[in-house]
VMD Tcl script that builds the backbone (N, CA, C; Angstrom):
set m [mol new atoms 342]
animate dup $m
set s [atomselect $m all]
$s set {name element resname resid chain x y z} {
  {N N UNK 1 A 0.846 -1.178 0.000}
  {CA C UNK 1 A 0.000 0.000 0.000}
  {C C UNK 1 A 0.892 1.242 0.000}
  {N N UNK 2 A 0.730 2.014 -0.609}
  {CA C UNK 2 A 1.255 3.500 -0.604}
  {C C UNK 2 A 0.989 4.667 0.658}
  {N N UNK 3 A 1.919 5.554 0.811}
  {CA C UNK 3 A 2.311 5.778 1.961}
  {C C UNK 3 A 1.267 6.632 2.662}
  {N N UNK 4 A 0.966 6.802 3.663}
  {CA C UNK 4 A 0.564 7.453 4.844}
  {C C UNK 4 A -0.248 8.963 4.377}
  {N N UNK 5 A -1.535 9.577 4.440}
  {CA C UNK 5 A -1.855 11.247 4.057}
  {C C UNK 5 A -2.277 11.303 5.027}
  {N N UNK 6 A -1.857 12.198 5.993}
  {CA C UNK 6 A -2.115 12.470 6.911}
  {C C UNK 6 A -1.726 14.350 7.590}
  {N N UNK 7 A -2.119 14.730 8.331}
  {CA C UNK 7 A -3.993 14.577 8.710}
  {C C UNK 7 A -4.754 15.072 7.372}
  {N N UNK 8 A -5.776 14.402 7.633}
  {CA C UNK 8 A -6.417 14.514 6.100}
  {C C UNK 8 A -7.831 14.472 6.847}
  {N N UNK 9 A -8.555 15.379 5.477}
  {CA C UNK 9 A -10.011 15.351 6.173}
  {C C UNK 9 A -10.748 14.617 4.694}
  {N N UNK 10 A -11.757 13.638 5.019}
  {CA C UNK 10 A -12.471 12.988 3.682}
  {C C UNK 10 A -13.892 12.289 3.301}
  {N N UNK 11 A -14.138 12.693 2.442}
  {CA C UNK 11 A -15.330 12.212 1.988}
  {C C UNK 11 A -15.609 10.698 1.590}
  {N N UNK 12 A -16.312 10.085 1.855}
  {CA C UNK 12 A -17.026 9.102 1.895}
  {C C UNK 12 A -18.133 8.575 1.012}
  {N N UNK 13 A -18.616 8.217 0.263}
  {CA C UNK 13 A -19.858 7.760 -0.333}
  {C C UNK 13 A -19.824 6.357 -0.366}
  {N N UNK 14 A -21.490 6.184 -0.555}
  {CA C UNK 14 A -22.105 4.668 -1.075}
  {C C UNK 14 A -22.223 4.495 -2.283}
  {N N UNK 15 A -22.321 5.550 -3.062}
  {CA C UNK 15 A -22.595 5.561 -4.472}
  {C C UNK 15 A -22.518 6.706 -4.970}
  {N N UNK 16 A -22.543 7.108 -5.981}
  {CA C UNK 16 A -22.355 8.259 -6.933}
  {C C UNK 16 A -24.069 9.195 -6.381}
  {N N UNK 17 A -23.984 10.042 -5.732}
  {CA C UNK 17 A -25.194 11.388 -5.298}
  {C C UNK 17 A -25.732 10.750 -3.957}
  {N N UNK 18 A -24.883 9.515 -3.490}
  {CA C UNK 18 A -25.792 8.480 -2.271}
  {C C UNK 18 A -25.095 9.220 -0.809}
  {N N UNK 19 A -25.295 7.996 -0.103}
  {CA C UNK 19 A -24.937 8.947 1.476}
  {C C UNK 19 A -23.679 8.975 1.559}
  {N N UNK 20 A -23.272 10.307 1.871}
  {CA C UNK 20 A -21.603 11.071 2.165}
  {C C UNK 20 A -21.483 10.839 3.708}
  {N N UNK 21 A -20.290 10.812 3.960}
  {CA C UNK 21 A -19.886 10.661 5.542}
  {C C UNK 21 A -18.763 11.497 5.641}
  {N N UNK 22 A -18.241 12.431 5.998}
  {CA C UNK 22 A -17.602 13.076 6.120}
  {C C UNK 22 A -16.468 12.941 7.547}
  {N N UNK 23 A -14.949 12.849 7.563}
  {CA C UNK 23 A -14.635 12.411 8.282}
  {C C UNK 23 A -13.127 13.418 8.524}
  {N N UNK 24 A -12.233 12.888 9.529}
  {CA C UNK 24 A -11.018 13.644 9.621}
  {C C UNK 24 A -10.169 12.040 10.768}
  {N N UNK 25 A -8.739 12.174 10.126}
  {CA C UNK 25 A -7.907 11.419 10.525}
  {C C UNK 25 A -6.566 11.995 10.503}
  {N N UNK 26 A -5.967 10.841 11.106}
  {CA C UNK 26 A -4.362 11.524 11.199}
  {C C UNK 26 A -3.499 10.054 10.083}
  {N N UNK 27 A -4.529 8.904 9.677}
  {CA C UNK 27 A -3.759 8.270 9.333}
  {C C UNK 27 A -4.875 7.732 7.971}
  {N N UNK 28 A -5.332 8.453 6.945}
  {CA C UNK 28 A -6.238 8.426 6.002}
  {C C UNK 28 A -6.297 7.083 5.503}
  {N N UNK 29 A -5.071 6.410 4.914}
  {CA C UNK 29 A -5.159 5.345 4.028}
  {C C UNK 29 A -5.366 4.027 5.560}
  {N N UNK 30 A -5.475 4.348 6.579}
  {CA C UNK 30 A -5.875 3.073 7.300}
  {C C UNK 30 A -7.227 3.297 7.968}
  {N N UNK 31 A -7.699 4.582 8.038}
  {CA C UNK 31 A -9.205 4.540 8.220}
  {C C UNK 31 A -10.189 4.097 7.029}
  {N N UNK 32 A -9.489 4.589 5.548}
  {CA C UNK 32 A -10.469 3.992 4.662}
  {C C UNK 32 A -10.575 2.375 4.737}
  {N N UNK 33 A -9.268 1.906 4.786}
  {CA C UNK 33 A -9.273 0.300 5.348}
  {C C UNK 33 A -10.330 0.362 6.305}
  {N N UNK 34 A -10.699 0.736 7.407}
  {CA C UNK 34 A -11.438 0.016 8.144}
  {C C UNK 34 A -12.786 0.661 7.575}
  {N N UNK 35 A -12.945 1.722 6.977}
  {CA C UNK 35 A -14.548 2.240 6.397}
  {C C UNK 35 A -14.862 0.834 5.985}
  {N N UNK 36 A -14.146 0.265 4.537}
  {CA C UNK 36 A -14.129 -0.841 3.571}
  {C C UNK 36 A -14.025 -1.776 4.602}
  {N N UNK 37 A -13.601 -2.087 5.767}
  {CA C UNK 37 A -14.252 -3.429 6.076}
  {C C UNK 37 A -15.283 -3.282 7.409}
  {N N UNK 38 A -15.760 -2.410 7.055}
  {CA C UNK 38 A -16.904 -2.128 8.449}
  {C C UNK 38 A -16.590 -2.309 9.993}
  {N N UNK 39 A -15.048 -1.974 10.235}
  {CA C UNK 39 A -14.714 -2.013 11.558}
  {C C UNK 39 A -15.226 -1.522 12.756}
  {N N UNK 40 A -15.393 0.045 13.004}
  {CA C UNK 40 A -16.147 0.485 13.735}
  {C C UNK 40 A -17.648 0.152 13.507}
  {N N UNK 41 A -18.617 -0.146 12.745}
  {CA C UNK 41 A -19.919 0.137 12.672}
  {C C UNK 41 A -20.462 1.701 12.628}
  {N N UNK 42 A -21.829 1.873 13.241}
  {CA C UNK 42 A -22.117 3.013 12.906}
  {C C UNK 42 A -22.664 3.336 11.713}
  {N N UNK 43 A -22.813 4.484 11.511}
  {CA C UNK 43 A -23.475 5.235 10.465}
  {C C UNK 43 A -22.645 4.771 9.125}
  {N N UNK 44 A -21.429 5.098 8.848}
  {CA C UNK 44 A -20.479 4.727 7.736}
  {C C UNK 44 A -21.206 3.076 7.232}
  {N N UNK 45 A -20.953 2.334 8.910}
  {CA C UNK 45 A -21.436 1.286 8.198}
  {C C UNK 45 A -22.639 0.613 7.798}
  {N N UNK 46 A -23.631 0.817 8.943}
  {CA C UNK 46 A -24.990 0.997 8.278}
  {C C UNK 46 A -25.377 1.928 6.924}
  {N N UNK 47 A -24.460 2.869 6.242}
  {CA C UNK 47 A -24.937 3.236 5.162}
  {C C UNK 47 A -24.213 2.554 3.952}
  {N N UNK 48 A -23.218 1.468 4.183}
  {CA C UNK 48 A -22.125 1.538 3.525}
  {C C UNK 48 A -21.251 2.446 2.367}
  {N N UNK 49 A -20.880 3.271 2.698}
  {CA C UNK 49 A -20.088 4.252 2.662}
  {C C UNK 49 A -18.378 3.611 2.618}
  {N N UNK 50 A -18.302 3.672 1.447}
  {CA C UNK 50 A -17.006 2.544 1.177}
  {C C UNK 50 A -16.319 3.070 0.463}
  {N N UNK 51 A -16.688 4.278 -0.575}
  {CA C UNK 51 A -15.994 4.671 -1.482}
  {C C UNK 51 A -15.314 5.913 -0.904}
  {N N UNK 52 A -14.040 5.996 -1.389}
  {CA C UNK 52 A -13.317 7.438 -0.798}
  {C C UNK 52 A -13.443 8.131 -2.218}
  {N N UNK 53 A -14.276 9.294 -2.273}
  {CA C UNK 53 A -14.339 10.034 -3.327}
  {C C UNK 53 A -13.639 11.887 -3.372}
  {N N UNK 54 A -13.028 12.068 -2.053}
  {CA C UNK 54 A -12.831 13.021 -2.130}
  {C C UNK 54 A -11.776 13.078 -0.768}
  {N N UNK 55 A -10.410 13.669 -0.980}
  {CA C UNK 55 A -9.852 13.757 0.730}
  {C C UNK 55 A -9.182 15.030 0.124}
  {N N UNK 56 A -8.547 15.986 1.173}
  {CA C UNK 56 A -7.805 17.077 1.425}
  {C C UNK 56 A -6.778 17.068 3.194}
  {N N UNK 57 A -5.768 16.764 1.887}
  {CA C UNK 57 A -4.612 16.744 3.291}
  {C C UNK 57 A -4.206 18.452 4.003}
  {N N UNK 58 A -3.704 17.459 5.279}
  {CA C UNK 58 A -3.299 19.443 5.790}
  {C C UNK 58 A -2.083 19.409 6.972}
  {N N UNK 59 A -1.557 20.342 7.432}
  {CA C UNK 59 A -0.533 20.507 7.369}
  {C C UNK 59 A -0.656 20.102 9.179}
  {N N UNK 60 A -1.352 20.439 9.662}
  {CA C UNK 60 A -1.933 20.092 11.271}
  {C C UNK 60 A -3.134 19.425 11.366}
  {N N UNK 61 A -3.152 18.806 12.594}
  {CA C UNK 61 A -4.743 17.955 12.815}
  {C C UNK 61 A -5.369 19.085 12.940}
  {N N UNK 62 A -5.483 20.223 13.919}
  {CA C UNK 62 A -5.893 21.153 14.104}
  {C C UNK 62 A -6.581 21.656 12.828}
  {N N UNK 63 A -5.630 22.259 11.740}
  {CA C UNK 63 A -6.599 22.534 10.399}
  {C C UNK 63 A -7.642 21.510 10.089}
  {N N UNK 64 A -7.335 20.200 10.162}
  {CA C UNK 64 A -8.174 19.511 9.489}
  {C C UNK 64 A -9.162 19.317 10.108}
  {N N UNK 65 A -9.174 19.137 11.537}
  {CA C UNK 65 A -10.669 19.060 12.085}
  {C C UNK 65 A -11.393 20.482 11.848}
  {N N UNK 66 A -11.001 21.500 12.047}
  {CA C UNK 66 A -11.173 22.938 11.613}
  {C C UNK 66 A -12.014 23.119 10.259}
  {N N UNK 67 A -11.632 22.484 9.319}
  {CA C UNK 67 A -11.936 22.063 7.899}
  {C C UNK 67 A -13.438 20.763 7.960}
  {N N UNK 68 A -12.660 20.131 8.729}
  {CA C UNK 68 A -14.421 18.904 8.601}
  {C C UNK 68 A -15.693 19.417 9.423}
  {N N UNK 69 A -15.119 20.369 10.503}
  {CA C UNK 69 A -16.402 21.285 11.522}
  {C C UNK 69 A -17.271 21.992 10.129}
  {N N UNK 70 A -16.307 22.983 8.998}
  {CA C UNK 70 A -16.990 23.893 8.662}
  {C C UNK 70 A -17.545 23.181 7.131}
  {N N UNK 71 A -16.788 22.066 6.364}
  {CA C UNK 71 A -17.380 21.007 5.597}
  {C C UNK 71 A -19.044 20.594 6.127}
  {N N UNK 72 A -19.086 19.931 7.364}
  {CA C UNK 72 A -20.137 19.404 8.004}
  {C C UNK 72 A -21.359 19.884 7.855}
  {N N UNK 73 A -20.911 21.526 8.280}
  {CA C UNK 73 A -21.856 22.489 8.185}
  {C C UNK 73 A -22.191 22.932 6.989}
  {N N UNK 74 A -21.973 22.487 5.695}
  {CA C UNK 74 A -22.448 22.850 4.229}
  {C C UNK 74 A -23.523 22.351 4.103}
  {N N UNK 75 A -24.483 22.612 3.205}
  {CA C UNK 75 A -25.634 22.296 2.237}
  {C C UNK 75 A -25.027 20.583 1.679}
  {N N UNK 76 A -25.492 20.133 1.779}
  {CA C UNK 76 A -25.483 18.895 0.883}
  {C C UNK 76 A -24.799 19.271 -1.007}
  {N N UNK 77 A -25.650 20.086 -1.602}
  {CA C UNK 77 A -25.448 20.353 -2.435}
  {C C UNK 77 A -23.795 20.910 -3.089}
  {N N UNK 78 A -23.441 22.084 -1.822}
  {CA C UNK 78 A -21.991 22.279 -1.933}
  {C C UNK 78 A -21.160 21.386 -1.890}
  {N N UNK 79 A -21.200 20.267 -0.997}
  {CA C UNK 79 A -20.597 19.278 -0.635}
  {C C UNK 79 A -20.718 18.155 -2.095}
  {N N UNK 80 A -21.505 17.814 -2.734}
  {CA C UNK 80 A -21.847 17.087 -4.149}
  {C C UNK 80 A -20.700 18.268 -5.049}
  {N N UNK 81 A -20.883 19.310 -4.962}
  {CA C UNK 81 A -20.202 20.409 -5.811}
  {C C UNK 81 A -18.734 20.127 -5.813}
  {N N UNK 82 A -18.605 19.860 -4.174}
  {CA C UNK 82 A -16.419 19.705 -4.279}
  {C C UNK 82 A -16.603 18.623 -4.543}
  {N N UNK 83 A -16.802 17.717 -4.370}
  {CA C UNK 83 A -17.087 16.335 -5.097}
  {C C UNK 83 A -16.427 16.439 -6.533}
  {N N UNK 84 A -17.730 17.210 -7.189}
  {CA C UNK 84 A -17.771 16.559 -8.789}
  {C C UNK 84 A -16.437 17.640 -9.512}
  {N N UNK 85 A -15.908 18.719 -8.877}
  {CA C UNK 85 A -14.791 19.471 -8.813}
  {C C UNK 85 A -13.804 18.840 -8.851}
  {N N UNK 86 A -13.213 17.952 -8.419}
  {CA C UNK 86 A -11.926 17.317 -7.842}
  {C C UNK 86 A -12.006 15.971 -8.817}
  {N N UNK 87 A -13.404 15.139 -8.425}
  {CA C UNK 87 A -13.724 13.767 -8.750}
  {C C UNK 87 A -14.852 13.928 -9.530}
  {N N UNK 88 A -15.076 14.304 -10.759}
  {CA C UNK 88 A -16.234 14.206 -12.265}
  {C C UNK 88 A -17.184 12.909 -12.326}
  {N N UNK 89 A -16.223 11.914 -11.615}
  {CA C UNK 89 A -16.572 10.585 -11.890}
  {C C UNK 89 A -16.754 9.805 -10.713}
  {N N UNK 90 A -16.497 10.463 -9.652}
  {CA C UNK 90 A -17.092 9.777 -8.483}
  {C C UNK 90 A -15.940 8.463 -8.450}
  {N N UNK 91 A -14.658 8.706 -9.086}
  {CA C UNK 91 A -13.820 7.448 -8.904}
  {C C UNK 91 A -13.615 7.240 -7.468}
  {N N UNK 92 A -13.644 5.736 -6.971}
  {CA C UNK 92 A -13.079 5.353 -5.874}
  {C C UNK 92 A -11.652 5.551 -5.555}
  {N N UNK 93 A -10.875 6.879 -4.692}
  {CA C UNK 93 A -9.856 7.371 -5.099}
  {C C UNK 93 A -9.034 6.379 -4.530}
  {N N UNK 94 A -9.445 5.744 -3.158}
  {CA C UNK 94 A -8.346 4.649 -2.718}
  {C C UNK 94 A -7.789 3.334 -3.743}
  {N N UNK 95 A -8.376 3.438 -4.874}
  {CA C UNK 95 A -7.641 2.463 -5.711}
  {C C UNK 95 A -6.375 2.606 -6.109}
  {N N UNK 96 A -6.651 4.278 -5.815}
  {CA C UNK 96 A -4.723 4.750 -6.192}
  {C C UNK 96 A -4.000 4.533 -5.459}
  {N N UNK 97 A -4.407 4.106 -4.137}
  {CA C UNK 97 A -3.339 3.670 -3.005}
  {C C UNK 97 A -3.127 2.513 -2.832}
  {N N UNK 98 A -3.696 1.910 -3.633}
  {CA C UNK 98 A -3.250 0.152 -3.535}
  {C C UNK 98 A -4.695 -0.424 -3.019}
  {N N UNK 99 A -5.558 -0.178 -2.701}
  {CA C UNK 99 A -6.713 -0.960 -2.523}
  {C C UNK 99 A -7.463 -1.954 -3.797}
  {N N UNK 100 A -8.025 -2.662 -3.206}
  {CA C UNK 100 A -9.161 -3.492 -4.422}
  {C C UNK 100 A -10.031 -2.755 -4.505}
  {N N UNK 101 A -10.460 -2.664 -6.161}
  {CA C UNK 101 A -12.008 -2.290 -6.486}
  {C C UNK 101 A -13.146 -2.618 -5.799}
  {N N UNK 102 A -14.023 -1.921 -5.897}
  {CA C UNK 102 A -15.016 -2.667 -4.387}
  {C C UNK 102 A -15.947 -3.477 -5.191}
  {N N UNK 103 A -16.498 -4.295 -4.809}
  {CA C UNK 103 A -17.938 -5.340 -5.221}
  {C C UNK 103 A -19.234 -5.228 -5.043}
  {N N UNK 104 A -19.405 -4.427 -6.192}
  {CA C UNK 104 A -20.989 -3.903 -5.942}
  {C C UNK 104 A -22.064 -4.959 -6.285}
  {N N UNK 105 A -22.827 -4.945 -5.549}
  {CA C UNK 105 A -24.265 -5.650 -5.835}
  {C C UNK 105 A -24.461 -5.173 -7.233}
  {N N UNK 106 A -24.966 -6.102 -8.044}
  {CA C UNK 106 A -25.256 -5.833 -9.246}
  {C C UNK 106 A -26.903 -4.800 -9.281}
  {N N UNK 107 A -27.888 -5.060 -7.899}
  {CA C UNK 107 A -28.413 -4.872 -8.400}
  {C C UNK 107 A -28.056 -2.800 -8.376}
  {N N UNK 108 A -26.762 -2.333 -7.822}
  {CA C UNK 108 A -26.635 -0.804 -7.256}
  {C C UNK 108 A -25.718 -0.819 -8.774}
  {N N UNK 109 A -26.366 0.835 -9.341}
  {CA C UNK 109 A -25.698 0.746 -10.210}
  {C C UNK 109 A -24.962 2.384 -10.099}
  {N N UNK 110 A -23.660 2.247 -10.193}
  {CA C UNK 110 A -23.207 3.329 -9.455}
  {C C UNK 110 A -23.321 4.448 -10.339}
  {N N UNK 111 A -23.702 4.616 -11.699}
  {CA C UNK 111 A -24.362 5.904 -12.075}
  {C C UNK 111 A -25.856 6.511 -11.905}
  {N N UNK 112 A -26.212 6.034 -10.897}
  {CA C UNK 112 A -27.695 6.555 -10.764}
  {C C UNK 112 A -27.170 7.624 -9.968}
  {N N UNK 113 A -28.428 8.210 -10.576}
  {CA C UNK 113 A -28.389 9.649 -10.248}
  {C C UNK 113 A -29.308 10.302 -8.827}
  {N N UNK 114 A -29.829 9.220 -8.875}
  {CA C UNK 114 A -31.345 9.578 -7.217}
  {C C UNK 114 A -30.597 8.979 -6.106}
}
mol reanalyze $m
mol bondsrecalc $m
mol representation Tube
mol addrep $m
């Protein structure tokens, strides 16, 4: 796996416009590991929220929780906006770090739009 982004604050989805989880860590590429295998439970995992579609590293934890307080507090809509800004395609970005593609139920088809 490729190395360490940290502190990093990041977005989450189930699917392309589906439920976002918004999060902040000091060790990014091993929390998405545990998003992807439902370690903690919770909301992430009751929604499954598996895909990393969006992260922003920073230079202190301090910024970054600073950054996910005032993220949190957006419109839904803004939040879809940095999304499709960064990521057009809603790619699962942890594939670039060495992860497996994830295994979608055939019957979720990850370009729906509702």
């Amino acid at each position: 796996m490729a190395r360490n982004i940290a502190p990093a604050v990041y977005l989450m989805a189930s699917k392309r416009n589906g439920t976002l989880y918004i999060g902040v860590t000091s060790n990014l590429l091993q929390r998405v590991a545990q998003h992807r295998a439902g370690t903690f439970g919770g909301f992430s995992a009751a929604h499954d929220v598996k895909s990393l579609v969006w992260f922003e590293s920073h230079p202190t934890m301090e910024s970054a929780i600073l950054r996910e307080k005032r993220l949190k507090a957006w419109k839904r809509g803004w939040k879809l906006d940095l999304i499709e800004s960064a990521n057009p395609d809603w790619r699962d970005l942890a594939i670039d770090y060495g992860f497996e593609p994830l295994q979608l139920d055939s019957s979720v088809r990850w370009n729906d739009e509702g």
